[in-house]
Backbone bond lengths (Angstrom), bond angles and torsions (degrees), N, CA, C in turn:
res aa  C-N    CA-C-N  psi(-1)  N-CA   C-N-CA  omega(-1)  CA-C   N-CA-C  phi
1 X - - - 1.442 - - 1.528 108.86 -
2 X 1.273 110.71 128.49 1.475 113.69 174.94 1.673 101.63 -68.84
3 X 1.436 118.80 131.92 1.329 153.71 -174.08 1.605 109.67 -84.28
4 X 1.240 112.86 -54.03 1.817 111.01 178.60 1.768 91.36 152.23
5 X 1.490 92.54 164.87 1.608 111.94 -158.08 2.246 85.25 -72.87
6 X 1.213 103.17 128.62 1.513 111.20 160.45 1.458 122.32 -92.50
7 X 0.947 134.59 -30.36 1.759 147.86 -168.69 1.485 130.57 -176.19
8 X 0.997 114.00 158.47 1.573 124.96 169.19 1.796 106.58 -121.83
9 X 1.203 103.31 149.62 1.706 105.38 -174.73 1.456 103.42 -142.52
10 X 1.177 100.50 119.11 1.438 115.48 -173.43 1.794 114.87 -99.86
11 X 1.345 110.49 131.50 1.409 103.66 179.84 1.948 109.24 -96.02
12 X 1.099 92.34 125.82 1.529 113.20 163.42 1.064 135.84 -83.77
13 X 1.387 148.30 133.48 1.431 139.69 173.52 1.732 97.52 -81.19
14 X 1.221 122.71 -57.06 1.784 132.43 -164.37 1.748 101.48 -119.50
15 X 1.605 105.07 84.20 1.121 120.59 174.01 1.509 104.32 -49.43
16 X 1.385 111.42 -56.33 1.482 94.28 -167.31 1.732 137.05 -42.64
17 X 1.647 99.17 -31.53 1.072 122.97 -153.15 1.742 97.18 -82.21
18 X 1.733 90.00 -46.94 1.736 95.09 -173.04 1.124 95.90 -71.53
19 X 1.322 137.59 -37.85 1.700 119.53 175.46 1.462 140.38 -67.58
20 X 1.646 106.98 -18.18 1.679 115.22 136.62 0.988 118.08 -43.05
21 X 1.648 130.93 -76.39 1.114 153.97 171.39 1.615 117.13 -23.59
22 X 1.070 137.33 -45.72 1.420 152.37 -174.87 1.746 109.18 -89.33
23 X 1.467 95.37 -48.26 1.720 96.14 173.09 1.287 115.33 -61.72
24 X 1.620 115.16 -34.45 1.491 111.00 -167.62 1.421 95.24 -92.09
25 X 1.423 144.14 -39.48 1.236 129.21 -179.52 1.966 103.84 -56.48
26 X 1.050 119.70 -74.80 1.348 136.23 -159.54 2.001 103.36 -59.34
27 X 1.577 109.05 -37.74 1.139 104.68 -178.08 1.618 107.88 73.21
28 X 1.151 110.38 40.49 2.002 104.18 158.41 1.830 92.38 -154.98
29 X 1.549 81.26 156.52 1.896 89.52 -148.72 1.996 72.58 -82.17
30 X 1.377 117.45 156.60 1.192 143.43 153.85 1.785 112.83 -45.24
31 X 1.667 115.46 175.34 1.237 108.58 149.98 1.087 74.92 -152.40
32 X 1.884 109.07 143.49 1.391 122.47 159.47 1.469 133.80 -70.39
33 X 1.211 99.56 149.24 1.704 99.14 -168.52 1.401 110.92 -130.23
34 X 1.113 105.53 131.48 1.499 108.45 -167.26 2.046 109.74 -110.23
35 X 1.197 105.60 -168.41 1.487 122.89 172.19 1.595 99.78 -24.69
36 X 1.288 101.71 -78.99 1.693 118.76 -171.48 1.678 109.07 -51.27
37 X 1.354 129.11 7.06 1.549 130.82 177.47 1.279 103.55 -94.20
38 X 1.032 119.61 -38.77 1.900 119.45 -164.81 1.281 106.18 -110.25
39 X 1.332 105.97 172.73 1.400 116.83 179.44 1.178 131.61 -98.03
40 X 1.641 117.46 -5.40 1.300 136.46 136.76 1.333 142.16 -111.12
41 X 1.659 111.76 138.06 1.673 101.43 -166.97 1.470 101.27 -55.68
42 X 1.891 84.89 -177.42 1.450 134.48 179.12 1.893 104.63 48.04
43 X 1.149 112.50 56.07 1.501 120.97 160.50 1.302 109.41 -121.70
44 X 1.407 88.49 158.56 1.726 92.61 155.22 1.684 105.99 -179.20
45 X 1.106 126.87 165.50 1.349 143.15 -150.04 1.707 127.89 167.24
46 X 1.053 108.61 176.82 1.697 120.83 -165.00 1.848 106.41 -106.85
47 X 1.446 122.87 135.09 1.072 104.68 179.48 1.756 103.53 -119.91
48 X 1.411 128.67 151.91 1.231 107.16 -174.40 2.045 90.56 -137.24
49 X 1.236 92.35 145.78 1.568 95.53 -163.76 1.380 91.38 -123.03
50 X 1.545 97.23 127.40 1.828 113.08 -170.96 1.753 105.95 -107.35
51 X 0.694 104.75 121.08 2.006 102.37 -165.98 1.309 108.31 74.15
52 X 1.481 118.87 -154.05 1.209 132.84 135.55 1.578 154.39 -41.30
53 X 1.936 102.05 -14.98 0.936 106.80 -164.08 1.745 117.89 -156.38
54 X 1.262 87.78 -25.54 1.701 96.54 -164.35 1.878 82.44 -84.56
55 X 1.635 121.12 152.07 1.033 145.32 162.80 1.327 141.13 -143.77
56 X 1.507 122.75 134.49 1.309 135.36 -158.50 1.262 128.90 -113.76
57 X 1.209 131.61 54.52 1.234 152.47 -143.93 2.088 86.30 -83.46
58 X 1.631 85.18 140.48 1.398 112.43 173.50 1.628 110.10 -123.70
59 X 1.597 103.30 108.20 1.518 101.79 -172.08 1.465 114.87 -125.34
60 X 1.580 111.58 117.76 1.426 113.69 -178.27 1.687 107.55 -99.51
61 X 1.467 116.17 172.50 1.228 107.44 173.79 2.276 106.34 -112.11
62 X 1.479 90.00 143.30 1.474 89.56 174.05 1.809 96.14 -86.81
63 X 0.732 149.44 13.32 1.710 133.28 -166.11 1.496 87.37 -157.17
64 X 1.723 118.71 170.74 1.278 138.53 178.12 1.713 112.92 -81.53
65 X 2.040 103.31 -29.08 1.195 84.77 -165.40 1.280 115.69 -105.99
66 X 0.943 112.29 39.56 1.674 117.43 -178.35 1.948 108.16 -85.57
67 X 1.596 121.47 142.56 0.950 106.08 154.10 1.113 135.86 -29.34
68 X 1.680 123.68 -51.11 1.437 119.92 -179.68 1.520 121.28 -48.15
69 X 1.113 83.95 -56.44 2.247 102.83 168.16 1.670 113.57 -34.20
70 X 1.199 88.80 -64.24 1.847 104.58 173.30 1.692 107.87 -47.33
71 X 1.266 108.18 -71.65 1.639 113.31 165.37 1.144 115.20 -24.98
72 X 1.862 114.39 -65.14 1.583 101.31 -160.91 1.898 107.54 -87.93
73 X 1.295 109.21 -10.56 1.633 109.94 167.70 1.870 99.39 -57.68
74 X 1.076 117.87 -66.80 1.490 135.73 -168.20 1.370 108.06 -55.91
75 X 1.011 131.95 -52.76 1.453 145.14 175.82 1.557 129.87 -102.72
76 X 1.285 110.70 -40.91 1.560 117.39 178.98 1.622 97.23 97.84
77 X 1.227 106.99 -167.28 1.689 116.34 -175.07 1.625 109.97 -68.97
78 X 1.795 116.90 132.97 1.357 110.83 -162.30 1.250 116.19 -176.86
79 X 1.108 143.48 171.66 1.426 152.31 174.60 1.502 100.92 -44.88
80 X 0.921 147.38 106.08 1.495 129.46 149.77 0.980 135.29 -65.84
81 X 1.382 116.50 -56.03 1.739 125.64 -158.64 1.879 74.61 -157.46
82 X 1.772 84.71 153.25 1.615 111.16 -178.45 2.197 80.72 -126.04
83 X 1.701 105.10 152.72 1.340 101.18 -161.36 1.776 79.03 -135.32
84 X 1.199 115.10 135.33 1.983 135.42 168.81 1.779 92.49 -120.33
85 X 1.532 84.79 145.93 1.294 102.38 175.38 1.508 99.21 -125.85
86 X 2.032 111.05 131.87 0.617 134.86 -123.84 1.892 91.58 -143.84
87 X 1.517 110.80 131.00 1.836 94.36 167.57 1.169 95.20 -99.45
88 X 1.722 157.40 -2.63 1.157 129.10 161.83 1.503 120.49 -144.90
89 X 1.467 127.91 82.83 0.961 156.26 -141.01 2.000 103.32 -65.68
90 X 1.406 95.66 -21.53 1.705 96.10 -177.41 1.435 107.27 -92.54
91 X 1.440 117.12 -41.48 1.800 117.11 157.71 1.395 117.91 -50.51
92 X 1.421 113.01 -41.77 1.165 99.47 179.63 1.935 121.03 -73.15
93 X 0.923 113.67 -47.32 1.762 124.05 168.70 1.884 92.54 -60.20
94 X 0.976 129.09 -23.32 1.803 108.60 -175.99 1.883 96.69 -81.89
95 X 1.251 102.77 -30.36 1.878 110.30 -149.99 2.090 88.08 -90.54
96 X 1.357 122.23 -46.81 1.327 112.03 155.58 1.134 127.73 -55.11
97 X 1.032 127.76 -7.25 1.926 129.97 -164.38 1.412 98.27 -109.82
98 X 1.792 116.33 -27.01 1.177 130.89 163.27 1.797 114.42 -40.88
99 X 1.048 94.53 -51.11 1.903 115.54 -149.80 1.547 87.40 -117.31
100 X 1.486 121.77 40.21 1.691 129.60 136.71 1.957 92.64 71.75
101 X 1.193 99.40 19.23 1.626 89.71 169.60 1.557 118.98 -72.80
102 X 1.291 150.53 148.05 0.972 146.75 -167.14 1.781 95.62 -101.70
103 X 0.941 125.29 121.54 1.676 131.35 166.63 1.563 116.09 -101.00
104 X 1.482 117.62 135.74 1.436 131.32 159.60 0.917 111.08 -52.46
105 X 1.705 135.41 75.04 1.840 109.97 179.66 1.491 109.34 117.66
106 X 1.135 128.08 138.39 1.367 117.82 -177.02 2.036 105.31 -95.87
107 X 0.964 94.97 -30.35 1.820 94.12 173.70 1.127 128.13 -127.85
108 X 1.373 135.50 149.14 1.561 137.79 -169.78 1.568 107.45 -42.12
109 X 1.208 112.65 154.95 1.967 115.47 156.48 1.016 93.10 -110.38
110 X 1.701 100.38 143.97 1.377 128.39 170.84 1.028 107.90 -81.10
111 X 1.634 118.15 171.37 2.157 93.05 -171.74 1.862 63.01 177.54
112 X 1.358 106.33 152.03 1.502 120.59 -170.21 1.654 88.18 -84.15
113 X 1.200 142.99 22.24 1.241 139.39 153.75 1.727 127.57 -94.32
114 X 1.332 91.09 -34.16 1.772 115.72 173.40 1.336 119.73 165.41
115 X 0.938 101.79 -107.96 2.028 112.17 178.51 1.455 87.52 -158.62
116 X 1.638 102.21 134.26 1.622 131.76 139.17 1.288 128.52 -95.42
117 X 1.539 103.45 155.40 1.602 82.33 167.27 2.521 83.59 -157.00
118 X 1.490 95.25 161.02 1.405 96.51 175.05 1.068 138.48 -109.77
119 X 1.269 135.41 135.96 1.896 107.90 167.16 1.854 93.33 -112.95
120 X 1.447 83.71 151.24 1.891 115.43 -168.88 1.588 80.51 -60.32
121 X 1.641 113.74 138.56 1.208 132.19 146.61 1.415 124.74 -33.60
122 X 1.798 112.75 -26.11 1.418 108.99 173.74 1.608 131.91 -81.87
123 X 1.288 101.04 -9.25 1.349 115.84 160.95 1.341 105.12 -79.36
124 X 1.260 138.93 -0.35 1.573 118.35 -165.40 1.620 105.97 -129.94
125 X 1.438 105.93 2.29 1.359 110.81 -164.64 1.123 124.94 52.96
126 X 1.315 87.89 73.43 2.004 121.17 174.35 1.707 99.34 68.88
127 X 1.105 114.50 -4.63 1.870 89.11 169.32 1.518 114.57 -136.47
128 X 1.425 88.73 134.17 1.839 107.30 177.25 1.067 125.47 -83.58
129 X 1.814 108.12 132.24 1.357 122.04 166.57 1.110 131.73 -84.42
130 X 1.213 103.19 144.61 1.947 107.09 -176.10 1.842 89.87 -128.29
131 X 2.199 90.67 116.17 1.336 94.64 174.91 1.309 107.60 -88.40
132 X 1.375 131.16 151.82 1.575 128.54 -173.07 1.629 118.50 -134.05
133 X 1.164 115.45 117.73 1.722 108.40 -169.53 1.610 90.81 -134.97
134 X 1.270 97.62 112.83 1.683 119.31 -156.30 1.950 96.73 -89.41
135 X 1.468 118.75 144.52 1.237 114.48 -169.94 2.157 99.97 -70.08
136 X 1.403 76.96 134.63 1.876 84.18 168.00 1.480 129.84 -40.58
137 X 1.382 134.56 106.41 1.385 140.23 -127.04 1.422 143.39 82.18
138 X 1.490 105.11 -7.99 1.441 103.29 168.39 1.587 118.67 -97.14
């Protein structure tokens, strides 16, 4: 069962700049996030946590061939991915795949945060979900 919306992640071309930019609008300092944050290499970005819960991840790409890269060639700087938090991330990708959703991947990635898993932006009308079922204790 989807749980409630956790984040939005925005792709950047000049992290640095958008991560000034976001700290001084929003007023809460960032923490950087490197390789070991995501579930696919060569990223990295700023995450800024609004309450308890809601999060704003700023994600640039170090390499050309990363989705993000593709994104910001195609689009420029922008919404990327919208993120739900989820208690069981493989029901949920079996029960969408049910109801003709198109998914990134046939099974969750494990990621020292929990398990993800995606559905293609074309099921969503142009925007992608990232389901998220965070390890027990965080």
């Amino acid at each position: 069962m989807i749980k409630g919306f956790f984040g939005v992640n925005v792709a950047v071309k000049d992290l640095d700049a958008a991560t000034r930019r976001f700290s001084d609008v929003l007023g809460v300092r960032p923490t950087p996030m490197g390789n070991e944050d995501f579930a696919f290499p060569n990223l990295l970005g700023s995450q800024f946590t609004l309450g308890n819960s809601i999060v704003i991840r700023l994600i640039a790409s170090r390499t050309a061939d990363t989705s993000i890269a593709r994104f910001l060639d195609g689009r420029g700087d922008g919404v990327f991915l919208l993120t739900v938090e989820t208690d069981d991330v493989e029901k949920e990708m079996h029960d969408l795949s049910a109801k003709g959703v198109q998914l990134l991947g046939n099974a969750p990635i494990e990621h020292w945060t929990g398990k993800v898993g995606f559905v293609h932006p074309r099921s969503l009308h142009g925007v992608q979900l990232e389901l998220f079922e965070p390890k027990s204790g965080r």
